[in-house]
GUKOLVEX-977893 format. One line per 4 residues: number of its first residue (from 1); their letters; for each residue x, y, z of N, C-alpha, C. Coordinates in steps of 0.001 Angstrom, whole numbers. Example, Ala and Ser with C-alpha at 12.3 -4.5 7.8 and 13.67 -1.06 7.14 Angstrom:
% residues 2
1> AS> 13190 -5690 7800 12300 -4500 7800 13200 -3300 7800; 12850 -2250 7080 13670 -1060 7140 12900 30 7870
//
This chain:
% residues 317
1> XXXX> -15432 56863 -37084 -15825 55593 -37715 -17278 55690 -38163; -17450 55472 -39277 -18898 55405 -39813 -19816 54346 -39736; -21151 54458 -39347 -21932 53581 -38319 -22053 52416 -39632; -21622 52120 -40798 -22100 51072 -41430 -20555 50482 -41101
5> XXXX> -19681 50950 -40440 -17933 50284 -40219 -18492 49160 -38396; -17715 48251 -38993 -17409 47655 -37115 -16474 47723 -37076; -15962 47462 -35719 -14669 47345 -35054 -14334 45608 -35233; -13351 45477 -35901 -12765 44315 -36268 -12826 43391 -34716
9> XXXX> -13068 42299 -35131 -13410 40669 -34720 -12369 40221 -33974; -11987 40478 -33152 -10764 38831 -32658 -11357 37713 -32557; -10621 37034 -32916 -10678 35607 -33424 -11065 35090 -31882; -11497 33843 -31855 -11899 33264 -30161 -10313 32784 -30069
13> XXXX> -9481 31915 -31132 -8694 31236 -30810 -7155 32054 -31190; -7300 33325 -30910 -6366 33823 -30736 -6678 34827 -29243; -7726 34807 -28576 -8201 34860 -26738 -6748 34340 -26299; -6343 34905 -24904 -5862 33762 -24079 -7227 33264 -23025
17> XXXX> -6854 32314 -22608 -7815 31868 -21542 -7847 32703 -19986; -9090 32754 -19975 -9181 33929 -19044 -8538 33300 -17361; -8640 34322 -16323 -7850 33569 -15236 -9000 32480 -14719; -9906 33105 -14658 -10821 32025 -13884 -11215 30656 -14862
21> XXXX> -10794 30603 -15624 -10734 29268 -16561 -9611 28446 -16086; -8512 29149 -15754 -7508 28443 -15962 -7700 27850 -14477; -8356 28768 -13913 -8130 27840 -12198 -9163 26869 -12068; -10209 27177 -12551 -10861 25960 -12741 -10588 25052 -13163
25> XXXX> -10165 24906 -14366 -9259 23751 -14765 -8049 23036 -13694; -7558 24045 -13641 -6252 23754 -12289 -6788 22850 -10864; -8196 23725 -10744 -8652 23174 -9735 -8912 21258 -9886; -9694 21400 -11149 -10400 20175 -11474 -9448 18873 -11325
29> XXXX> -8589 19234 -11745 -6945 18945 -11825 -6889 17912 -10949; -6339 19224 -10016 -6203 18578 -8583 -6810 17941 -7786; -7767 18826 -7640 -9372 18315 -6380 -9530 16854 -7339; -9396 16773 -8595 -10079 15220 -9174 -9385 14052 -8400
33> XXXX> -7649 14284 -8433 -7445 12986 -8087 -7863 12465 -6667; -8871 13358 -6036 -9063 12871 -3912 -11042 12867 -4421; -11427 13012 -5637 -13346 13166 -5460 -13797 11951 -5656; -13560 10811 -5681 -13950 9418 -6101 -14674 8667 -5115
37> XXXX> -15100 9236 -3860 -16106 8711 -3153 -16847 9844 -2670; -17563 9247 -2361 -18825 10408 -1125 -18452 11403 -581; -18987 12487 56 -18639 13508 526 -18164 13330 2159; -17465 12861 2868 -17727 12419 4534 -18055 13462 5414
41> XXXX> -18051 14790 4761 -18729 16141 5746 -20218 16541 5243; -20947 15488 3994 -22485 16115 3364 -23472 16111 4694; -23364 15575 5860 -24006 15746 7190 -23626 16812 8148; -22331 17044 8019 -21707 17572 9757 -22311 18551 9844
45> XXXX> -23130 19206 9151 -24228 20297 9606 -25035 19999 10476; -25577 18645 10484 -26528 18280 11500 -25955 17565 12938; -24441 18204 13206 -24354 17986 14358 -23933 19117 14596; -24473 20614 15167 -23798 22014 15005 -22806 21666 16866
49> XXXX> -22483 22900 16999 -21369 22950 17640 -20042 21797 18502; -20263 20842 17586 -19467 19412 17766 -18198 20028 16776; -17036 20074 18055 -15798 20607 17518 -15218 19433 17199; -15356 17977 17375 -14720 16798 16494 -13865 16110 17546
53> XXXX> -12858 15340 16887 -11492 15106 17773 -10536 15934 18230; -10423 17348 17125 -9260 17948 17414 -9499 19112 17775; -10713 19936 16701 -11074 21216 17181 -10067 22650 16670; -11091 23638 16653 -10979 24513 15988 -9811 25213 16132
57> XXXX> -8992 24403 17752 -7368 25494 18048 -6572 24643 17294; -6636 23284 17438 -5442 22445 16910 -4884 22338 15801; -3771 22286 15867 -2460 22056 14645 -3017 21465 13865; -3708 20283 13825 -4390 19126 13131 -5115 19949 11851
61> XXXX> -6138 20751 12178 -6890 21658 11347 -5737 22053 10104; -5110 23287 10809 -4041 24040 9841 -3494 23279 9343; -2695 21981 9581 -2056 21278 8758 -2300 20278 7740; -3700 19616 8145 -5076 19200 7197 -5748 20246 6413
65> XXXX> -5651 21304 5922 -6062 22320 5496 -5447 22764 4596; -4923 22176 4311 -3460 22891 3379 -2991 22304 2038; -2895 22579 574 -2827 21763 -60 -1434 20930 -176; -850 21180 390 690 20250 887 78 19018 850
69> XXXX> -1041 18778 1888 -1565 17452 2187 -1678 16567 900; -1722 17166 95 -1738 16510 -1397 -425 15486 -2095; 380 16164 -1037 1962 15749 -1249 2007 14773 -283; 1460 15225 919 1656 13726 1499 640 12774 1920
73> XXXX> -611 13043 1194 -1094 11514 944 -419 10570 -55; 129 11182 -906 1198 10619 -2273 2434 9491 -1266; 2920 10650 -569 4403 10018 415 3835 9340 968; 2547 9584 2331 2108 7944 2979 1877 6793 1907
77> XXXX> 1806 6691 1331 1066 5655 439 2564 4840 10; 3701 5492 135 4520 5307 -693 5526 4945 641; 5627 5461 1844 5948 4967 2955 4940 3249 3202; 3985 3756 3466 3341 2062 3839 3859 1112 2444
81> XXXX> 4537 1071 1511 4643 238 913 6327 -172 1338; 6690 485 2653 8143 147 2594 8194 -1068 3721; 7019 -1466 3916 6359 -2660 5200 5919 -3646 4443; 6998 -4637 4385 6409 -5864 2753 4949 -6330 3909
85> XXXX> 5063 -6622 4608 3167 -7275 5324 2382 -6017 4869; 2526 -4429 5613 1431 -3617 4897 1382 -4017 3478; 2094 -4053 2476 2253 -4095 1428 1517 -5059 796; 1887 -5658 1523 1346 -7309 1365 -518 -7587 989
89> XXXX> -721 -6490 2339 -2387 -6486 2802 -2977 -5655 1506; -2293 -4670 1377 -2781 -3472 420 -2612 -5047 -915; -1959 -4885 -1443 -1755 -6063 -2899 -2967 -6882 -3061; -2718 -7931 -1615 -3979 -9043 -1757 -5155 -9028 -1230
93> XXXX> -5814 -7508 -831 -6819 -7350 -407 -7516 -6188 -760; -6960 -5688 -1911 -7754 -3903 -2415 -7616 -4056 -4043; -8095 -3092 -4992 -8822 -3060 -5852 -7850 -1631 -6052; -6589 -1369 -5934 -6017 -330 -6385 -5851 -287 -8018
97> XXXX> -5313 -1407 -8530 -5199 -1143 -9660 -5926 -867 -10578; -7012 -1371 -10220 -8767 -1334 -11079 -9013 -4 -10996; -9105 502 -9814 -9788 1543 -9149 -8080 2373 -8621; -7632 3505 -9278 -6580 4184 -8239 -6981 5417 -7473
101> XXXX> -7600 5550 -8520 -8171 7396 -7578 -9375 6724 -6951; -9998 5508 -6944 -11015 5387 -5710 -9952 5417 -4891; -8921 4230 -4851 -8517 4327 -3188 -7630 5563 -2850; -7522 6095 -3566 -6620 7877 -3163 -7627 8307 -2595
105> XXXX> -9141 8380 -3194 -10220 8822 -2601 -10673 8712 -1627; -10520 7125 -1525 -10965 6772 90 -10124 7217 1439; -8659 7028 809 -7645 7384 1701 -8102 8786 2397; -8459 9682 905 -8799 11154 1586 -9964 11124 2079
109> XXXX> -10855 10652 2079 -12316 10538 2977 -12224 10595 3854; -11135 8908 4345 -11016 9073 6105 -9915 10174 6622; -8965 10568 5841 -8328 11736 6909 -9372 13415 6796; -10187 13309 5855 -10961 14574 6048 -12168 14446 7226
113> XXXX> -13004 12909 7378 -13314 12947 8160 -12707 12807 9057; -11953 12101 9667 -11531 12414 11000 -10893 13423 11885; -10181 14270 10548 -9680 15391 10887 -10917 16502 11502; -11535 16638 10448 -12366 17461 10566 -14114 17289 10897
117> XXXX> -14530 15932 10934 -15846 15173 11363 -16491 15722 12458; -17533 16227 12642 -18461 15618 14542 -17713 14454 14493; -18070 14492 15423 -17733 12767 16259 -18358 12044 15895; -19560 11802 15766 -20043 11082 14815 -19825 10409 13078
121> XXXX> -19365 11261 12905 -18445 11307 11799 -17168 10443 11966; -16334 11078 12974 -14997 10380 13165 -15554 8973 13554; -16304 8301 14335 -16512 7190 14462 -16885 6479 13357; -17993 7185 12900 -18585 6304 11189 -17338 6008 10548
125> XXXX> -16286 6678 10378 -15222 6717 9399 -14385 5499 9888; -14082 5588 11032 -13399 4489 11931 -13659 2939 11914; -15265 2706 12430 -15778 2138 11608 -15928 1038 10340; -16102 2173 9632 -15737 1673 7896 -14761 864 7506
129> XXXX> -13750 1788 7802 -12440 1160 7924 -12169 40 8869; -12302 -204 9840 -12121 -1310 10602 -12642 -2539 9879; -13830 -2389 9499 -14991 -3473 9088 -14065 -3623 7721; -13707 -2568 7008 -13095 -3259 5941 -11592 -4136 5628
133> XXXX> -10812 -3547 7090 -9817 -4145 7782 -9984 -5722 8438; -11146 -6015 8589 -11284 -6807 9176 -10826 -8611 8526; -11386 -8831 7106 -10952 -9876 6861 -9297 -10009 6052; -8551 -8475 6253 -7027 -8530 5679 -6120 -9531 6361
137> XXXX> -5481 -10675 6397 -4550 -11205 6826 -4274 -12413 5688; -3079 -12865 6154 -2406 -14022 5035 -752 -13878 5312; -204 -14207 4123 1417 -14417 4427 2029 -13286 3251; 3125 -12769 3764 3636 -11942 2432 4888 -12554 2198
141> XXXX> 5260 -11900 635 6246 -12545 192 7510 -13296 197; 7278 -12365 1249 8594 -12908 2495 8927 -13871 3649; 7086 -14330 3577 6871 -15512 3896 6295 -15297 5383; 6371 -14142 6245 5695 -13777 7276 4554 -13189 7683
145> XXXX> 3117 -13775 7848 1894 -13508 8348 1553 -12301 8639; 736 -11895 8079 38 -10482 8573 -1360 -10543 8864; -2045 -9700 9358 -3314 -9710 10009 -3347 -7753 10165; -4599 -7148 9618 -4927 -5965 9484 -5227 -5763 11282
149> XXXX> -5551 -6914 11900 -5911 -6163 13459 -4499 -6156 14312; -3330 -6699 13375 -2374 -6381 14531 -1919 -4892 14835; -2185 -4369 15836 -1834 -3157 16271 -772 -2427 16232; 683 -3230 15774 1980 -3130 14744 1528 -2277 13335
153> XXXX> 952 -3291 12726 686 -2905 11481 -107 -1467 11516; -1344 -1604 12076 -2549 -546 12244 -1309 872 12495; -628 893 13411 442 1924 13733 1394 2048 12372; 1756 1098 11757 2762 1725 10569 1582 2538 9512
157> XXXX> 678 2081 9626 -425 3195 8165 -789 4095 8718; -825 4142 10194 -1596 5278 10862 -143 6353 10968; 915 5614 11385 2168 6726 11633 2733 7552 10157; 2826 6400 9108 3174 6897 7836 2350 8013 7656
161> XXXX> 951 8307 7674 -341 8722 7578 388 10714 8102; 602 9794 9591 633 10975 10332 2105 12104 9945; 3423 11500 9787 4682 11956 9680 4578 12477 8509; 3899 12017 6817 3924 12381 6112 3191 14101 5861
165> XXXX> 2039 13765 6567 1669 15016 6272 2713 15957 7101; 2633 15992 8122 3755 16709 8754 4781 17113 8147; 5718 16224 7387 6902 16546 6656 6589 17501 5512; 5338 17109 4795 4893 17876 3659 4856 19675 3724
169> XXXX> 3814 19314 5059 3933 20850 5533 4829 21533 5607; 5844 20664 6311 7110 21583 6696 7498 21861 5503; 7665 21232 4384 8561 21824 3179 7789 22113 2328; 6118 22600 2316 5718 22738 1459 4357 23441 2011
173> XXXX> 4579 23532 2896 3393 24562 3272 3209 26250 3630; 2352 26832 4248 2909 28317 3560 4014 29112 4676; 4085 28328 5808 5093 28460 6717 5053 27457 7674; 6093 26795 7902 6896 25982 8779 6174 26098 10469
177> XXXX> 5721 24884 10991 5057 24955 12076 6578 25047 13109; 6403 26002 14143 7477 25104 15408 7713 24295 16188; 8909 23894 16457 9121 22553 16914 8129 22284 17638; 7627 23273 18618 6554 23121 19892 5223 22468 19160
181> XXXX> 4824 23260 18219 4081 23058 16787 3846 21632 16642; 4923 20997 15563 5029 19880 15449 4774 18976 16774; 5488 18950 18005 5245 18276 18719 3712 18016 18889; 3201 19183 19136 1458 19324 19531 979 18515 18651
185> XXXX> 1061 18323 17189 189 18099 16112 244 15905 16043; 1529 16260 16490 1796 14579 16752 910 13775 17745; 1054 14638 18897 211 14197 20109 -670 14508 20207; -1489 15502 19216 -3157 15109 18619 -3296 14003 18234
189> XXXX> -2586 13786 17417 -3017 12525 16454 -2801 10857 17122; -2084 10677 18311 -2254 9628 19103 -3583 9690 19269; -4676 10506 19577 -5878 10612 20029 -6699 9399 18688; -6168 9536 17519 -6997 8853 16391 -6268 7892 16858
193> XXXX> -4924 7629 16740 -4313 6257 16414 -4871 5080 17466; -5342 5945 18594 -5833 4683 20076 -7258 4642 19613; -7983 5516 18889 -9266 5062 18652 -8950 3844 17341; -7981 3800 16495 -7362 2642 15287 -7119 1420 16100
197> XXXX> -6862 1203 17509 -6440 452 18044 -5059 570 17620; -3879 959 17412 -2677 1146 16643 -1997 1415 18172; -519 497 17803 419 936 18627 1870 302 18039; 2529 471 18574 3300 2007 19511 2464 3621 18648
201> XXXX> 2552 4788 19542 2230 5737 19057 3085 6606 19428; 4284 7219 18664 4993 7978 19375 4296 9380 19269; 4468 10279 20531 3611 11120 20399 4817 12328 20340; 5861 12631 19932 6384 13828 19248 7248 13078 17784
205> XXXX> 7419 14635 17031 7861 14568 15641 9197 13775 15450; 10276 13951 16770 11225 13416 16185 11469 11770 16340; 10570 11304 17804 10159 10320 17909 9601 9340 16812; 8783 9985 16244 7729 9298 15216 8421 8990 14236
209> XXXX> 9320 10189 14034 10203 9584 12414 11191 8806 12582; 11765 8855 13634 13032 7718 13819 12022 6001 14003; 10772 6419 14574 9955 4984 14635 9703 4576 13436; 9596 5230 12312 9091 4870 11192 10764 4776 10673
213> XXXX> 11485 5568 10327 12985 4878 9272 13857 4256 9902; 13828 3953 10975 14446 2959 11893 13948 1808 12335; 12770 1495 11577 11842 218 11558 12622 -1127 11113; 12401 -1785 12037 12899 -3582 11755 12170 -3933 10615
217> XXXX> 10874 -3871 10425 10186 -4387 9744 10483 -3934 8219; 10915 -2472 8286 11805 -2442 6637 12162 -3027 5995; 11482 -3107 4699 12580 -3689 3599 12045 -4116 2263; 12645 -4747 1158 12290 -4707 103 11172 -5701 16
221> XXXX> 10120 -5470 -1304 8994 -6938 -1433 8684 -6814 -2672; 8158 -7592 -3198 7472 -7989 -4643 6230 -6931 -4212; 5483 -6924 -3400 4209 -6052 -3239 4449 -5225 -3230; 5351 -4487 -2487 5935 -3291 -2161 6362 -2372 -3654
225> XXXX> 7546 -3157 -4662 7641 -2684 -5689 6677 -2256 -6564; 5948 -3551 -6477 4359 -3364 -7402 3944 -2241 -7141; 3720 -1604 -5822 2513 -169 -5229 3785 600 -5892; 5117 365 -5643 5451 1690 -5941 5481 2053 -7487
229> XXXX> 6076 1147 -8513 5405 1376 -9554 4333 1531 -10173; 2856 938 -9918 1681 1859 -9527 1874 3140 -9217; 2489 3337 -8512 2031 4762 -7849 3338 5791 -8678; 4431 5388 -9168 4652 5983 -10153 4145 6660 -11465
233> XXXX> 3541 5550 -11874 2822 5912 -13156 1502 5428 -13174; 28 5899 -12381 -851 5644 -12419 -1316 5677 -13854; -2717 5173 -13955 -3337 5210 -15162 -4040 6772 -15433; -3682 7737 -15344 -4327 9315 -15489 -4709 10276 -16751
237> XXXX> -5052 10678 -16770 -5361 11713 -17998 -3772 12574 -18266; -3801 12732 -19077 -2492 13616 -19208 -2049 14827 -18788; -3485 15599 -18798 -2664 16702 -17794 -3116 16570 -16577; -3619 15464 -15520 -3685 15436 -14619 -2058 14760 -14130
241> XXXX> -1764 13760 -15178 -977 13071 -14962 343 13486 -14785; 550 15276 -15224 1764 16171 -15660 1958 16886 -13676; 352 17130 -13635 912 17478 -12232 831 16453 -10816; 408 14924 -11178 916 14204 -10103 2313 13822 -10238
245> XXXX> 2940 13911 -11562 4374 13497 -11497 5289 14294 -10462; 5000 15834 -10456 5438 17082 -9766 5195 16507 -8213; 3982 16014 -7783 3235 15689 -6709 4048 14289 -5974; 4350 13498 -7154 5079 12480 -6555 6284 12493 -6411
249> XXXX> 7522 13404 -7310 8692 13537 -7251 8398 14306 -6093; 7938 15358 -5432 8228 15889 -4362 8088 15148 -2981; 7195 14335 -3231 7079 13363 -1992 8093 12184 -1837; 8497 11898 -2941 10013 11205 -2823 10922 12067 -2282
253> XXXX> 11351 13219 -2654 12434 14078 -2427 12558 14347 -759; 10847 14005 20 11019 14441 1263 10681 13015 2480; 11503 11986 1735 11121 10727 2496 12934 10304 2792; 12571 9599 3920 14165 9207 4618 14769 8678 3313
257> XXXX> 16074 8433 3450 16817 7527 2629 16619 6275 2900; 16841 5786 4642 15883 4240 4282 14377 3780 3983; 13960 4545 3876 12087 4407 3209 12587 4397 1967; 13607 5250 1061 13579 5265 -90 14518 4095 -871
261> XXXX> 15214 3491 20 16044 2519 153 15050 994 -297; 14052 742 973 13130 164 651 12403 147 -456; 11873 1200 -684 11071 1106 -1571 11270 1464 -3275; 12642 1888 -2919 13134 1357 -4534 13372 3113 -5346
265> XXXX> 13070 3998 -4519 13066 5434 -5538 14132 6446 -4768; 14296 6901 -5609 15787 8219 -5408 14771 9707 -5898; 15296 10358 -5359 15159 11920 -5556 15739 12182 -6502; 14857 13191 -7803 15430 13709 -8355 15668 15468 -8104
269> XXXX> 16558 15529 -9301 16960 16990 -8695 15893 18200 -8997; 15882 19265 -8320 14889 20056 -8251 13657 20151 -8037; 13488 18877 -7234 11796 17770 -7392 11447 18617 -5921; 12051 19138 -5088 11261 20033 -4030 11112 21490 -4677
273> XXXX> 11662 21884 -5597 11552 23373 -5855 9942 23708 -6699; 10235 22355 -7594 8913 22361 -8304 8098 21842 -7478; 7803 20843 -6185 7056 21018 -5449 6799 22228 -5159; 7348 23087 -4333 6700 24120 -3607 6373 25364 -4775
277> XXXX> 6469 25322 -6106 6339 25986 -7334 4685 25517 -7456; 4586 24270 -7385 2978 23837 -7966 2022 23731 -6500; 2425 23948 -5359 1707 24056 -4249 1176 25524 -4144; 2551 26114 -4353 1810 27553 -4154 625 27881 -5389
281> XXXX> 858 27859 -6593 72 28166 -7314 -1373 27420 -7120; -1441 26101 -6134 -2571 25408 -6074 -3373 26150 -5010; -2379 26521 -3812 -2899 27318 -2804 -3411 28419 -3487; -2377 29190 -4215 -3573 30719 -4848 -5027 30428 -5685
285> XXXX> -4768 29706 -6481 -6018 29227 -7059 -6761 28163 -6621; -6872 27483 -5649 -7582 26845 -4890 -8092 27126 -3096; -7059 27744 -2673 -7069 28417 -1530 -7221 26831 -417; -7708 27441 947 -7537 26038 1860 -8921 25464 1681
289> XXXX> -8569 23865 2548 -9647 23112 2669 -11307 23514 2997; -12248 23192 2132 -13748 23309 2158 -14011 22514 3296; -13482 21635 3697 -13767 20800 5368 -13304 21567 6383; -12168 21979 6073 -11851 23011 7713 -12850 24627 7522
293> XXXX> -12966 24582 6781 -14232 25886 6318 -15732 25145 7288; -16074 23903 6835 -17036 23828 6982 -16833 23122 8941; -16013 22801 9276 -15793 22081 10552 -15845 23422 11147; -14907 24574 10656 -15025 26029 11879 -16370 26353 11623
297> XXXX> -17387 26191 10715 -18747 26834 10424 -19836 25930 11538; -19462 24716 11586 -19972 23985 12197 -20247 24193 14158; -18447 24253 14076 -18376 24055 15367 -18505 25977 15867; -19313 26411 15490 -19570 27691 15579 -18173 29162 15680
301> XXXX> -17158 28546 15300 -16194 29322 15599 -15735 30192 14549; -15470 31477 14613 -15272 32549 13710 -14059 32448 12621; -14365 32429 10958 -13009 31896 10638 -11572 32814 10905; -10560 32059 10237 -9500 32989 10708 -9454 34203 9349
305> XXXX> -9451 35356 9775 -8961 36741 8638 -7685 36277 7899; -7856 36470 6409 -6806 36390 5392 -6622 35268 4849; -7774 34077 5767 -8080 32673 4857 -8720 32575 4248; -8273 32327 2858 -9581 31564 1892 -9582 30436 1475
309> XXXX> -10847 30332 1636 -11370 28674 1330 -11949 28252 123; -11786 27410 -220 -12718 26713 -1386 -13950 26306 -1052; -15033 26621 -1843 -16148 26006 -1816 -15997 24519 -2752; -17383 24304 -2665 -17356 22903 -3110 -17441 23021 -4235
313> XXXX> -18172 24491 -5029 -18142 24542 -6151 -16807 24968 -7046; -15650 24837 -5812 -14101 25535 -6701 -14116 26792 -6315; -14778 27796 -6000 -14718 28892 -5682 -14270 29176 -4680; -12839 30360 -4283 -12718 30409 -2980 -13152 32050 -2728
317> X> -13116 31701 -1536 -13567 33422 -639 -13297 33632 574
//
């Protein structure tokens, strides 16, 4: 080739997009619909070897760690609306519709802090929530009184909370905890629900779920429908909006028939396959939680080999 010749041009817009574009994007994606408040771990550095509520052995970690959890903050949200009083409280006392990814946001604040907080942390978070619990009560549609401090109620958001992620995992995480597993991870989480003031607390898996779809308090509501159509079709960007549809059909697909009974939605078909299709790819290009990264960094404990984590900047390692 003769030095007055170049080597011909590719066009930019005939590029494909490189990988680390695309996960960034992917990332942004995802991580967007839970970033709408504050950080609840921008301190836990300044409480060093404070292993939290649950600590660096417990189930709680691994199963908070995982982007499954994504699936079932979607399903709790969509369980507590099968309680016309929860339903009720959420309707006439929150700012969901204005604001949706704040309260997805907030939702994820308090299970990252508490999961993964100092103690200090888990209390601040507790807290918050209480104080903002505090003036919820009135009548729901159905004509029966609710109050955010009854310890009924506090237990159906805290149990939905808890079973959902659990279920998520199981069908959508990168392997299936055992029964022994599950049991443990349940009877961690009584430890939060008595600091919620919340009761009944059943403290194993199969317990908990028959407490929750075998609930008296089940059943249809004007509030209830409302969240769930909300939460069908939030107000989103479009391609964020392509992969919460994936996010929400899968969390339908893995809720009882009477939760789904209640609350008005059916499974469609193949809605778990493409779940665990868009989890995994979130796990490869996002890898696990930047809070359980930063809670084992904290509480001085060595991470585990073959995990990678996300930084805050999207980057995992």
């Amino acid at each position: 080739m003769k030095k007055s010749e170049s080597k011909p041009r590719v066009s930019s817009q005939n590029k494909k997009p490189s990988f680390s574009g695309w996960k960034a994007r992917l990332t942004e994606t995802a991580v967007g619909l839970f970033s709408h408040a504050p950080d609840p771990l921008e301190e836990t550095f300044n409480y060093p070897d404070d292993p939290g509520l649950f600590g660096p052995e417990s189930v709680t970690w691994r199963v908070m760690g995982d982007v499954s959890s994504f699936i079932g903050g979607i399903r709790a949200l969509l369980v507590q609306a099968a309680h016309p009083e929860v339903a009720a409280g959420v309707a006439n006392h929150s700012n969901y519709r204005d604001d949706p990814l704040g309260r997805l946001s907030r939702t994820a604040s308090y299970v990252t802090a508490t999961a993964f907080g100092a103690m200090h942390e888990v209390e601040k978070s507790i807290d918050m929530v209480s104080s903002a619990h505090r003036p919820v009560n009135g009548t729901s549609s159905r004509g029966q009184r609710y109050s955010a401090k009854d310890p009924e109620m506090a237990a159906w958001v805290h149990n939905a909370l808890i079973d959902s992620f659990l279920v998520s995992f199981q069908h959508f995480g990168p392997m299936p905890l055992t029964k022994k597993e599950t049991d443990l991870y349940v009877s961690e989480q009584t430890n939060l629900g008595r600091l919620m003031k919340a009761s009944p607390l059943p403290d194993n898996a199969e317990a908990l779920s028959f407490w929750l779809s075998k609930h008296p308090s089940l059943g249809v509501s004007l509030e209830g429908a409302e969240a769930v159509s909300f939460l069908r079709k939030p107000p989103l960007p479009f391609f964020t909006r392509v992969a919460y549809k994936v996010l929400f059909n899968a969390a339908v697909a893995i809720m009882p028939k009477e939760i789904r009974k209640a609350v008005g939605v059916k499974p469609i078909k193949g809605a778990k396959m493409a779940g665990r299709f868009l989890t995994k790819i979130l796990r490869y290009a996002l890898g696990f939680s930047p809070a359980w990264a930063a809670a084992l960094d904290r509480s001085g404990t060595e991470r585990p080999s073959g995990i990678r984590f996300r930084n805050t900047s999207g980057v995992t390692r």
